[in-house]
N, C-alpha and C positions, 0 to 999 in steps of 0.2 A: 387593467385591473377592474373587472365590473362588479364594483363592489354592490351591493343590495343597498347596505348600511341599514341594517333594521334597527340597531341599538343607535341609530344618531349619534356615530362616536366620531364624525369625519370632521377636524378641525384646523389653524392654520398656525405656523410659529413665524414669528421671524428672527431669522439672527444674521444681527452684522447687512441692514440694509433688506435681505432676501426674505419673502413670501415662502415658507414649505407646507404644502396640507400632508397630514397625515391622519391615521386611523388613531384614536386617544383611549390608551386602555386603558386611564383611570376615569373617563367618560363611561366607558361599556363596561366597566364595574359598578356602578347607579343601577343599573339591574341586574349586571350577572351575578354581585354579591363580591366581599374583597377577594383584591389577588394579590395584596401586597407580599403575603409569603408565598405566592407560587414562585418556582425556582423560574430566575433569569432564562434558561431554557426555555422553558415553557410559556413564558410570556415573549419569548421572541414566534415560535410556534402560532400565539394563541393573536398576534398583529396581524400575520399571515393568512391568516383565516378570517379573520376579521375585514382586513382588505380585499380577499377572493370570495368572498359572500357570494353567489348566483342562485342560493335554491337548489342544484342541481350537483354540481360536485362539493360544494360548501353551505350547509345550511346553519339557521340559527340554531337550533338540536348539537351540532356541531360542538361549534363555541361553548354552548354552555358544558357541553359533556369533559372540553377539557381544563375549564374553572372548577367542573365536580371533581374533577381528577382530587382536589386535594380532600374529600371527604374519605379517599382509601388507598389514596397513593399509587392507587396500580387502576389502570384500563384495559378495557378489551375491546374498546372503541377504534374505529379506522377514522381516519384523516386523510383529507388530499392536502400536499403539501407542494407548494409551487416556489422552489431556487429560486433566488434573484441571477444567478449565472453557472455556468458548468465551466469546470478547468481540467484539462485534460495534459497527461504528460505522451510521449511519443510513442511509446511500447505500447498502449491500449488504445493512446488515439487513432493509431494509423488503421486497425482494423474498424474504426468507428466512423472513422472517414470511407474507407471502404464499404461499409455497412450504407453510408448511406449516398455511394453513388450505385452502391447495387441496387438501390428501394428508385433511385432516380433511373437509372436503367429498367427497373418493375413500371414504372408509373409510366415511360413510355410507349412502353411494350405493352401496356395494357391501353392505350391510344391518353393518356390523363398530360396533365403539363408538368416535367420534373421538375420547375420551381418552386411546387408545391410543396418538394423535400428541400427543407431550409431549415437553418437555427430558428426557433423562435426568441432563445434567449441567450445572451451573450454569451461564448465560448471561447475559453483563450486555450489554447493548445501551445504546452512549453519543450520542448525540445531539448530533452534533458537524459535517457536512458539510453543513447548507442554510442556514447562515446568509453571505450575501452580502454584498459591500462596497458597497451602493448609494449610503451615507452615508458620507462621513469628516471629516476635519481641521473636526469641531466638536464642541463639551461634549455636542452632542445626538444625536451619531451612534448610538452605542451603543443608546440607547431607539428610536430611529428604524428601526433595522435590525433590532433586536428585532421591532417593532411589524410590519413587513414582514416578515419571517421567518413570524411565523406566522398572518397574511392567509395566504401564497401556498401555505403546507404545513398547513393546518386539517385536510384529509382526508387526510395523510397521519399528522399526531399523532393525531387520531384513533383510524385504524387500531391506531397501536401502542399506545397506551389501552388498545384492546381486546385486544391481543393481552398486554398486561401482568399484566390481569384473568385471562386464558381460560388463559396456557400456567402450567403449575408449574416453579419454578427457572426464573425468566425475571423481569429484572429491569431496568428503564429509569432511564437518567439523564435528567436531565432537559435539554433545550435551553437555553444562556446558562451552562452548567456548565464544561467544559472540551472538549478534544481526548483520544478516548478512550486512545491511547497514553497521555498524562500524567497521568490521572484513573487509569489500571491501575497506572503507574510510583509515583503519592502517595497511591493509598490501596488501589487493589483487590488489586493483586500481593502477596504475603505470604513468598514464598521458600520457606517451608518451608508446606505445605497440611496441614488437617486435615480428618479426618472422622471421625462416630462412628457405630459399629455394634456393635448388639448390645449398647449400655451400654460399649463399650470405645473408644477413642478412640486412632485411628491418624494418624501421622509421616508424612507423605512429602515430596516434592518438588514445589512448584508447578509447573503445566505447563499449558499453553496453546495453542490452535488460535484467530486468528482471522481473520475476514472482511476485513482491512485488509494490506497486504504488510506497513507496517511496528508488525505487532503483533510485531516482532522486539525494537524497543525495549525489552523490560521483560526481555532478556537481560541490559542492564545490571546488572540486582538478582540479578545469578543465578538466573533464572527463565529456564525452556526454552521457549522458545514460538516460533510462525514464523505468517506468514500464509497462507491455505489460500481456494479459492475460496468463494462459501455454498453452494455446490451439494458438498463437501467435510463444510463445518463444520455443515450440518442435519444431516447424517447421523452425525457425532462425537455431535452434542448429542442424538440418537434412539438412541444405544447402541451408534452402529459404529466397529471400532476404525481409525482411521489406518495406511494399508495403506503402508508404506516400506523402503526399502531398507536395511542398514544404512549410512550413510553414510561417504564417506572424511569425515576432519575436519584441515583445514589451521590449524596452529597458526602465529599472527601475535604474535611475542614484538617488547616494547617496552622498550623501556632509555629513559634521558636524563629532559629536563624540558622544555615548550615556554618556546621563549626568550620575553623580553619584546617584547610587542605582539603576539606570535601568541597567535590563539584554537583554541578546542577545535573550530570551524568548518574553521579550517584545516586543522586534523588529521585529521577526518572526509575531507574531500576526497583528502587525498592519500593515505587508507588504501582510499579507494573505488579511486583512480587504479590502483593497485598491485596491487589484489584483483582488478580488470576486467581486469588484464594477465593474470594470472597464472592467472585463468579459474576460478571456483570455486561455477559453476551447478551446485545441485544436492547441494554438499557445505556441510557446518559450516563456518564458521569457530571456532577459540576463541582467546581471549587471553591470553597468560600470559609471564612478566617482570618483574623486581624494579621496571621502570617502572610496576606499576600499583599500585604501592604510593602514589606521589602522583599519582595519576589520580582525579580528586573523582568520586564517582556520577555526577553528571550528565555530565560527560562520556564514561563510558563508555557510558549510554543515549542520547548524542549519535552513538558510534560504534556502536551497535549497530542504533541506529534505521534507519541506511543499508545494511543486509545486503542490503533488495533491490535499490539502487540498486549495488552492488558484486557482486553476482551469488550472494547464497548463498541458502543455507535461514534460517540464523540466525546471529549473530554472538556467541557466547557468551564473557561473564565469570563467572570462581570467586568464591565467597563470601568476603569477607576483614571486617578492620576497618571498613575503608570502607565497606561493606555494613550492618554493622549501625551505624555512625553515621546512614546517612542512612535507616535503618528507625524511629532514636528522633525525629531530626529530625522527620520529617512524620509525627509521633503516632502511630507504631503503636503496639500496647500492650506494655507492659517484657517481660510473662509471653510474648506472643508472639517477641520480640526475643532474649531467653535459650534459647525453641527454635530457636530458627534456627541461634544459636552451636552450642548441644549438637550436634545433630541433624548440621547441616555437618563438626563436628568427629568422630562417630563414624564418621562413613559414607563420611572421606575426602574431603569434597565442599569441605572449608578451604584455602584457599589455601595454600601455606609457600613462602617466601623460599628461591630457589634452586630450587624444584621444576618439572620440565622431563617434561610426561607426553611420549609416542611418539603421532606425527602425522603423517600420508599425508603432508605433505610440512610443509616450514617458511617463511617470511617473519622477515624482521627488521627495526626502524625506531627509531633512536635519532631520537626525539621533537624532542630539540635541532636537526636539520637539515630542520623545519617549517617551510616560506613560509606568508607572506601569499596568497592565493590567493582566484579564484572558480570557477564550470561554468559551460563554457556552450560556443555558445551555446543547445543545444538536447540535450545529454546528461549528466550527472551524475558521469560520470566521465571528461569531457574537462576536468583542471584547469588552469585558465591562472595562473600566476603575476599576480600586482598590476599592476606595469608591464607586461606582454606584454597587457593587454587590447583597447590600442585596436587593437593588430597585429591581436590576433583578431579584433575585431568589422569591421575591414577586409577582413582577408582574407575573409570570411562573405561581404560583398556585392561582393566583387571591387572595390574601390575601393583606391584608395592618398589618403592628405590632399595635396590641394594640388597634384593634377597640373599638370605643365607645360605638358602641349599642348593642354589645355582650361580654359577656364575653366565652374565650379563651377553645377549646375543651380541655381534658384532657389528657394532656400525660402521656403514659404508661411506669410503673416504670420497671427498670432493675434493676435484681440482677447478677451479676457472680463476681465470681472470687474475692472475698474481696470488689466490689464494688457496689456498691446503687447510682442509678439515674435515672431522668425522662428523657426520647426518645424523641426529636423533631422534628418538620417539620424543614428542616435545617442543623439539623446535620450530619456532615461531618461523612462518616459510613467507606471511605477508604481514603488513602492517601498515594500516591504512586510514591516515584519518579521510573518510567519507561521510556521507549519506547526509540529508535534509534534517535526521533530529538532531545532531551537533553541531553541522558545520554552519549553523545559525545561531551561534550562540559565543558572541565575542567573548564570554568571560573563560569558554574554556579552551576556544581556538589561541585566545592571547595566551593562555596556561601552557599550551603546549609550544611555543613560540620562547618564551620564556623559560623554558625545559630545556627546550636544544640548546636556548644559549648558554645558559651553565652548565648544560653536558660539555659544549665544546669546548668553554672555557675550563675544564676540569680535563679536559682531553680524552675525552670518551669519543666513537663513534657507535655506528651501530654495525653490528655482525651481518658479517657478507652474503648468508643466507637469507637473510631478509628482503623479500622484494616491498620496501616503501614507497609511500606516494600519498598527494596532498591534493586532492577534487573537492575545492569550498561550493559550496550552495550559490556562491554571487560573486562577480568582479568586486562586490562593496569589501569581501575578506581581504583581497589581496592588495585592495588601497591598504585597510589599514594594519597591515602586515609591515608593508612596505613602508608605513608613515611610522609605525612601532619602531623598525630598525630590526625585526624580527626574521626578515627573510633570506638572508645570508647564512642563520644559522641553519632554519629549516632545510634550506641545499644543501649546505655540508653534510647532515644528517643522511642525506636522502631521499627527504620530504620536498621532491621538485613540485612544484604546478605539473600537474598530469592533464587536465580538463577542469572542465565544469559542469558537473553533471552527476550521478548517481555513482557510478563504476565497481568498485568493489561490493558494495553491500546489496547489489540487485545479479553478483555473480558476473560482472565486467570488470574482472582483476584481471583479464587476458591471461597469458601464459607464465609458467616458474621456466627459472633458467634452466635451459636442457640438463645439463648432468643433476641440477635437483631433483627434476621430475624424475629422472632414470632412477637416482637414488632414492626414491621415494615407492618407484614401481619395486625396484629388486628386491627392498628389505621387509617392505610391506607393512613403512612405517605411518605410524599417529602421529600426524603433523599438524600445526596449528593454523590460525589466521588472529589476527588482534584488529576489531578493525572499529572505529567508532561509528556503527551502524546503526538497525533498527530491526536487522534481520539475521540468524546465523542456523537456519535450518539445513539437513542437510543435505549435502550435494550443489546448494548455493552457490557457497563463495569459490567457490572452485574444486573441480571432482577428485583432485587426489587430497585435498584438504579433508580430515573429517571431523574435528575439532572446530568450533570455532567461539570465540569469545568477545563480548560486546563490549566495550570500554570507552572513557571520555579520552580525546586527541590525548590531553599528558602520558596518557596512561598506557595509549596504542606508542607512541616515541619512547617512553621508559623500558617495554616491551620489546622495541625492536632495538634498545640498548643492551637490554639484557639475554634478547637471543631463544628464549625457553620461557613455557608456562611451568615448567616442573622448578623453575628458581621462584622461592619465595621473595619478591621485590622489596615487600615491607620489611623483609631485618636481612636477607641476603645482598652484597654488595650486585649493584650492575655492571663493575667492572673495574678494572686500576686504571688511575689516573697519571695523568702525567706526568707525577713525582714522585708513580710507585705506589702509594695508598689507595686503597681501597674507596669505591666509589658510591655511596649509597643513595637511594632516592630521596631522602631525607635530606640530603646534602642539594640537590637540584633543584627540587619542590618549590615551586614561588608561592609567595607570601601573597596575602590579600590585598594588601597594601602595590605591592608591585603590579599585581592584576589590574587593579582597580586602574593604576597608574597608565598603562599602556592602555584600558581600554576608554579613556581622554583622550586618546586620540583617533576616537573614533567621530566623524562629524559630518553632519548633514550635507555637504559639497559632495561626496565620497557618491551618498546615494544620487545625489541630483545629474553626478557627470555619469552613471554607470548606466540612470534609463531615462537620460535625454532622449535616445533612440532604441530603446528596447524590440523593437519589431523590424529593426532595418536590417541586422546580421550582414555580415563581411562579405566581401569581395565576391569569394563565392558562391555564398546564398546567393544574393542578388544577380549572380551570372548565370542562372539556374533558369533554362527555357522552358516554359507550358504553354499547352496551348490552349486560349482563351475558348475554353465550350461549357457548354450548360451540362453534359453527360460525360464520363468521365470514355476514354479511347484503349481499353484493353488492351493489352502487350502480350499475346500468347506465349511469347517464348519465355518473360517473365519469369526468375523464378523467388521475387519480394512481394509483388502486387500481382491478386488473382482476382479472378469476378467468382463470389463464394456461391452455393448451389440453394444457398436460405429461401432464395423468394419465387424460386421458379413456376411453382405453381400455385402462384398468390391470385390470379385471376379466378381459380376455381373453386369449387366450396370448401371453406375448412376442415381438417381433418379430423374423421369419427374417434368421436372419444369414446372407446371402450375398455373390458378387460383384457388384460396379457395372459396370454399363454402360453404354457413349454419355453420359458425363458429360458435362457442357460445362463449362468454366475458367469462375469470375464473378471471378474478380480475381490480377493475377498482380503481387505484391509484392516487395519488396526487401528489404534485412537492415534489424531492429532494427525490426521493426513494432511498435509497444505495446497494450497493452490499451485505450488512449488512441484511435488508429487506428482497432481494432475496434469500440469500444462507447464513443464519447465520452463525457465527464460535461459539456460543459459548455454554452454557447450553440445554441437550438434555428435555425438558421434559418427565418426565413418561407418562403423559395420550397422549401424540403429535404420531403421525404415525410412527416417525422414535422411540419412545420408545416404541411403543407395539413391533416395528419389531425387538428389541435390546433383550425387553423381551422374546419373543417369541422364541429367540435363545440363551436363559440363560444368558441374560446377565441381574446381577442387578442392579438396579440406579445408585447403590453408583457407579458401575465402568464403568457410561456410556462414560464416558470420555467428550469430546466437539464435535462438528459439523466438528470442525478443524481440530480436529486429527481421525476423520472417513474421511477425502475427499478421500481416496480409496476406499470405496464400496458403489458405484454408489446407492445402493437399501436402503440407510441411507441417503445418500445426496436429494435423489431423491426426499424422504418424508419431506425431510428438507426445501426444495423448496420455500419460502412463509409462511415459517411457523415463521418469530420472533414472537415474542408474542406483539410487539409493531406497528409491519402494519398495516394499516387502509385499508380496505376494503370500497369506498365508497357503493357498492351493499348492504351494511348491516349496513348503514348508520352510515359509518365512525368507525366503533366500531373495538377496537384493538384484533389483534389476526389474527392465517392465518387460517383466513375460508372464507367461499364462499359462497353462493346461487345457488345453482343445479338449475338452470333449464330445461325443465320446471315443477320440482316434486317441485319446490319451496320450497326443506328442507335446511336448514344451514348444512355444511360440513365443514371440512378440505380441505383446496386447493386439498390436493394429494389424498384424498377420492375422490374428486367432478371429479378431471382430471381422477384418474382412472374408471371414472362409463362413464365421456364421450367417454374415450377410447373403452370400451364394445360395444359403440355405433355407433364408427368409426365416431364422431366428432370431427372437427379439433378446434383446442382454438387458441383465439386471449388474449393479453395484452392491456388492455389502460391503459396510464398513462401520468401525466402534464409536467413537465420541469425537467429537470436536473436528467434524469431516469438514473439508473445507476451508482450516485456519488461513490468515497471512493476505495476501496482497488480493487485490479487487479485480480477479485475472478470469473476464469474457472468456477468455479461449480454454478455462477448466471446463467450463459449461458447452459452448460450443463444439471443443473436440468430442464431451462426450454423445454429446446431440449426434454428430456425425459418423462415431463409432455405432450406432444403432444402438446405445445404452435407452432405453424406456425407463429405468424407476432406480434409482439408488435407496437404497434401505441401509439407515443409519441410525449411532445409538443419538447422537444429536447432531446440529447444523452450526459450521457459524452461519452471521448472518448476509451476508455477501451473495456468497455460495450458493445458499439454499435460493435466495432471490434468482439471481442469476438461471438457473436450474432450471425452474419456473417459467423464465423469461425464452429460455430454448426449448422450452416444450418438454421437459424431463419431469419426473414425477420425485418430490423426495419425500421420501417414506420413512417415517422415526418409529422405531421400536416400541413395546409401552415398557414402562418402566419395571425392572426387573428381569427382562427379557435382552438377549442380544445374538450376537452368531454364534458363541461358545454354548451358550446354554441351550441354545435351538438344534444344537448340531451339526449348523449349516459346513460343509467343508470346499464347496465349492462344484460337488460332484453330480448334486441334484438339476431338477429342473422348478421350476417356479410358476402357478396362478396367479393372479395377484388380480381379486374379484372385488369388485363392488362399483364399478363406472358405466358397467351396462344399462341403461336406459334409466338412469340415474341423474335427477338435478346436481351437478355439481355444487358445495359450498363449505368454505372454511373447516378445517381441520376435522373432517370428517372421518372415519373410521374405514379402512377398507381391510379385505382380509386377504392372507398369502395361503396358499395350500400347496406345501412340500411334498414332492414325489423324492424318493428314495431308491437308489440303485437295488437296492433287493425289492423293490414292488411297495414298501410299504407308503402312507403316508400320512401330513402331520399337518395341523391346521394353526397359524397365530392371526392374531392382530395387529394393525402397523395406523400410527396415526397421519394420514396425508398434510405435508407439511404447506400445502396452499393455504397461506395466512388468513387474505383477501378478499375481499368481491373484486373488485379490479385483478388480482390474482389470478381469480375465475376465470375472469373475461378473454385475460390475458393467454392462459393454458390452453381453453378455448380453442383462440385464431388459432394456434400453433405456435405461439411466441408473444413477447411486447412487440417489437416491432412489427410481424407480421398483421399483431391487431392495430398499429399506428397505419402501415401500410393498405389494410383492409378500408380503414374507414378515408380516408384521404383518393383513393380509387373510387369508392361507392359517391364520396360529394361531386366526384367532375365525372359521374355516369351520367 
């Protein structure tokens, strides 16, 4: 930390016996002027800078510019911003691990020492994304799906084995542990970070980059953190600072209490609804309001987990009471729990009752006028109210119930397993309490716990069609499941332990039972998923699903009692009970009282026995052979871990940045593409590019594994590119699937067919696409495969911001439209070719103007404007080398010439 300290703000606390120096921002307020209303964000931000003072990436200019922030509420100031740590989960880490024994393989190929590619700052990598739902609703699923987890991923744990061993400040959890969000949230996160130097031992503010969107989550614990792509967060963990704006920060004040029967699910939704309106890509969120005074932890990590499904950077809560209850809670230690209080309370960073900082703009939501609610069926922040569902899921496939002038196609009958019934448009085919925003959140895990047992004591189950299953975020759920008396019911239900880990909501629900799927392909029906996620975009949760609906656990087990989203739950029975009467949700529903009740018995032992040993993982982790080298030892025949083609000619001068020419469009998109769309995580198909290439090298379907757990070999991902089965292609007028239009042989193709035949050609491809390009999870490999595809420039009508970074960081140009302009009104169909002038012999810098000039299959042509989306001078820099890391790699080669 070489701080300058020009403002003499550097000072020392002690608590409980300990010495901490820290930077004093009501010290460097004495000249910079007050900050008492700058938002809690911002002065964790403005610590940060305060401590990395050098003159050179942090000056005093700096600082002051983000204390002026509050004279207009908005900047257009850059910042270098230095994480106190990176967390990474296994789906992004494992190519970021790759990433960087490819730079260590660069650096010795270019004669330099590959120790020089090392963490510079702590990195925990949680091992939470390949575990699949292959097995459920049995006592033996859990060991089963274990057991098959690591069959299919042997060379990819491996790998991180080695990379466990090889990098310094790099640190694996192990598989069967938790969800890395909830693993940071209960034990890694700390609030207040320390470090020592020089025998002295410094205060500051935890803070966070990582590879997951919603590593926003652990903003609950008043922790700064937001998700970054890995092509971003290698470069954090190599020494580079976080190149950003200062952000506006929209402050979302809460009053009231949720009434009785709403959950904290419910509140997350309609806080996403609200946010998605109000449009807040890009900016803070923060919370504040005498309402968060009974706001429990976990649900403010319930509402923060959704920042990227609500459009922000992060969703930040202040430190208060609540905060350090549930730091003693889940064991942290007393000595660290009393600096948090100090520390919080010198530095301003404490919450107080009544206290209302100045925010770009404001929101307000008395708590108390919270419905019942789900998303769907395909966005996250379409909320539909309880009763309004079957309307939605009607209006979805244009059907109305019970039309008049038709009589009702025929559904096709199922037989398995003891049971006989007809398949509907509607029926619920999964239901799945998963994913890190709820299953960290005892009040509505115990709710559903509490559900099943009075379904079963009413003598309900759930409908045979339903493939169920229960993946908690942490062993800490199934202690106090277990200590509840709750878990006999959840088995009966169906709701076995499956894993620990993501599964369903990242598109690892595994397979529907064969005669479902058949009945699903033959009728060509709308099938649901219920799943208590954070994601339901589609083609996701699984490819014959195309519905799918976000809900709190009660509500995914109520669901898969009642079988159909076309049944109104809230006044329709979910079934007869076992004396004959009719069964309704109202009759199961627990009481707040009962909740509260069961979640007493949740207790700080729970956490203390679950990461005693967090890092040691079973039997077979630890059985797992690497071999001790500084370079990582390529497996040619591989087909999980590949050595990627990124740095091969990093010894020579970086690439001329000029104009494109004679582009040709590979795919012309529409608003709300995901990172989902570009780089799927989940189902490989057999006949798709990346399964001939799987075939082709022995591998057979059954063990093609996901998209997810291949993001090591670049030449699986690459084909993977555009390939959901659910993109629309407007060139092929709109029709689903990742194909393309060769031009000008004018045949249909595969994106990665079509890109590789224009590459033969040595033309360059451009992307079109409408708004919001880019949404959803913080996925290196949207950007990477297009980089590889020979994509040059995507032209959109806006970016998230992941994405657009990302883009950047692989040497892709993204290009925003100006306002009032887009593909429809330009014309563009896909048919043309593209210029795309103004980088010839051109100073690069921050959002400069360049122009496209449209050629025209009958000769004519059309000239617009596009604003280049390079934010940055670091951005600059970065586009420059030909990437972030290639410029990380550049200069790290030139210091050991």
């Amino acid at each position: 930390m070489p701080s300058l300290d020009s403002l003499n703000s550097r000072r020392t606390l002690e608590v409980d016996g300990q010495t901490y120096h820290y930077y004093d921002l009501a010290e460097a307020a004495r000249t910079l002027g007050d900050i008492r209303r700058l938002p809690m964000s911002l002065k964790v931000l403005l610590e940060n800078l305060l401590r990395w003072e050098d003159n050179a990436t942090v000056s005093a200019y700096d600082i002051k510019a983000l204390v002026d922030w509050q004279k207009t509420r908005s900047s257009d100031h850059e910042i270098q911003y230095r994480p106190a740590r990176v967390l990474m989960q296994d789906f992004t880490g494992v190519p970021a691990v790759v990433d960087l024994a490819a730079m260590r393989a660069a650096m010795a190929k270019a004669g330099g020492d590959p120790q020089k590619i090392n963490p510079l700052s702590p990195v925990d990598l949680v091992i939470d994304h390949s575990v699949m739902v292959d097995k459920f609703a049995s006592p033996q699923a859990f060991a089963e799906n274990v057991e098959i987890e690591m069959q299919r991923n042997g060379e990819r744990y491996s790998f991180l084995r080695w990379g466990q061993h090889a990098f310094a400040n790099f640190s694996v959890v192990p598989p069967g542990t938790g969800i890395c969000h909830q693993v940071n949230l209960e034990y890694l996160g700390r609030t207040v970070w320390t470090r020592e130097e020089d025998g002295q031992v410094f205060a500051f503010p935890d803070t966070l980059v990582g590879t997951d969107s919603h590593t926003t989550m652990i903003n609950g614990l008043g922790v700064l953190g937001w998700g970054v792509g890995g092509i971003e967060a290698e470069a954090a963990m190599l020494g580079q600072p976080v190149s950003m704006l200062i952000p506006e920060v929209i402050g979302f004040k809460l009053t009231g209490k949720l009434r009785e029967g709403i959950t904290a699910t419910d509140l997350v939704l309609t806080v996403t609804q609200m946010l998605r309106k109000k449009g807040v890509v890009g900016k803070f969120v923060e919370f504040y309001g005498d309402g968060l005074a009974d706001l429990p932890l976990a649900d403010r990590a319930t509402i923060a987990n959704m920042a990227p499904e609500y459009g922000a950077t992060c969703g930040f809560f202040p430190v208060d009471e609540i905060t350090l209850g549930y730091l003693r809670l889940s064991g942290r230690p007393e000595q660290a729990v009393k600096l948090v209080e100090a520390y919080s309370k010198v530095q301003g960073l404490w919450r107080e009752a009544g206290h209302e900082p100045l925010f770009s703009d404001t929101l307000e939501l008395d708590m108390g006028s919270v419905e019942a609610s789900l998303a769907g069926p395909k966005r996250p922040q379409d909320r539909v109210v309880l009763p309004q569902v079957p309307k939605a899921f009607d209006e979805v496939i244009g059907l109305q119930l019970k039309p008049a002038d038709k009589a009702p196609a025929a559904s096709p009958h199922v037989e398995h397993d003891g049971h006989s019934y007809d398949l509907e448009d509607g029926a619920v085919v999964i239901a799945a309490i998963t994913s890190c925003t709820n299953t960290s959140n005892p009040s509505v895990m115990m709710a559903a716990g509490l559900l099943a047992k009075k379904a079963i004591d009413k003598g309900l189950q759930r409908k045979p069609w339903v493939k169920s299953s229960l993946a908690p975020g942490s062993k800490v759920v199934t202690e106090y499941f277990k200590a509840a008396g709750l878990t006999p019911y959840l088995d009966e239900l169906g709701f076995d332990l499956v894993g620990y880990g993501c599964t369903t909501c990242i598109g690892n629900s595994g397979p529907l039972l064969e005669p479902i799927e058949k009945a699903i392909q033959q009728a060509d029906l709308t099938v649901a998923s219920v799943l208590s996620g954070n994601r339901n975009f589609e083609g996701r949760v699984h490819p014959l699903v195309k519905t799918n609906w976000l809900a709190s656990p009660p509500l995914v087990v109520a669901y898969a009692l009642a079988g159909s989203v076309r049944i109104d739950i809230s006044s329709e029975p979910l079934g007869t009970g076992k004396d004959g009467q009719p069964v309704y949700l109202r009759d199961i529903w627990p009481s707040q009282h009962e909740i509260a009740e069961a979640i007493g018995k949740v207790d700080t032992a729970m956490f203390r026995k679950e990461y005693a040993e967090v890092f040691a993982g079973d039997e077979q982790w630890r059985a797992i052979q690497v071999p001790q080298t500084d370079t990582y030892v390529w497996q040619e025949d591989s087909t999980y871990i590949q050595h990627p083609p990124f740095f091969e000619d990093i010894a020579g001068d970086p690439p001329h940045i000029g104009d494109i020419h004679q582009a040709r469009i590979l795919a012309v998109l529409g608003d709300s593409v995901t990172t989902d769309h570009i780089s799927p995580a989940g189902n490989i198909k057999a006949d798709s590019p990346a399964g001939r290439y799987l075939r082709a090298h022995g591998v057979e379907p059954r063990d093609f594994n996901s998209y997810g757990s291949r993001r090591g070999n670049h030449e699986v991902m690459m084909r993977g590119t555009f390939a959901n089965i659910r993109i629309k292609n407007e060139m092929l007028g709109g029709e689903e699937g990742g194909n393309t239009l060769h031009i000008p042989s004018g045949e249909k193709l595969a994106i990665y067919d079509a890109a590789m035949r224009y590459q033969e050609s040595g033309t360059p491809l451009v992307i079109v696409a409408g708004k919001e390009y880019g949404t959803g999870s913080s996925r290196d490999w949207a950007a990477k495969g297009t980089n590889l595809l020979g994509v040059k420039a995507v032209i959109a009508e806006s970016f998230e911001r992941i994405h657009r970074s990302n883009l950047v960081g692989m040497g892709v140009l993204p290009l925003q439209f100006l306002d009032g302009q887009d593909r429809k009104s330009l014309g563009l169909t896909g048919r043309e070719t593209l210029d795309i002038c103004g980088l010839d012999g051109v100073e690069l810098h921050p959002k400069m103007r360049l122009s496209v000039e449209v050629h025209r299959e009958d000769g004519s042509r059309e000239g617009f404007e596009v604003l280049c989306r390079i934010d940055t001078l670091n951005e600059v820099e970065y586009f420059k080398a030909g990437g972030i890391l290639h410029y990380v790699l550049r200069q790290l080669i030139a210091e050991g010439a």
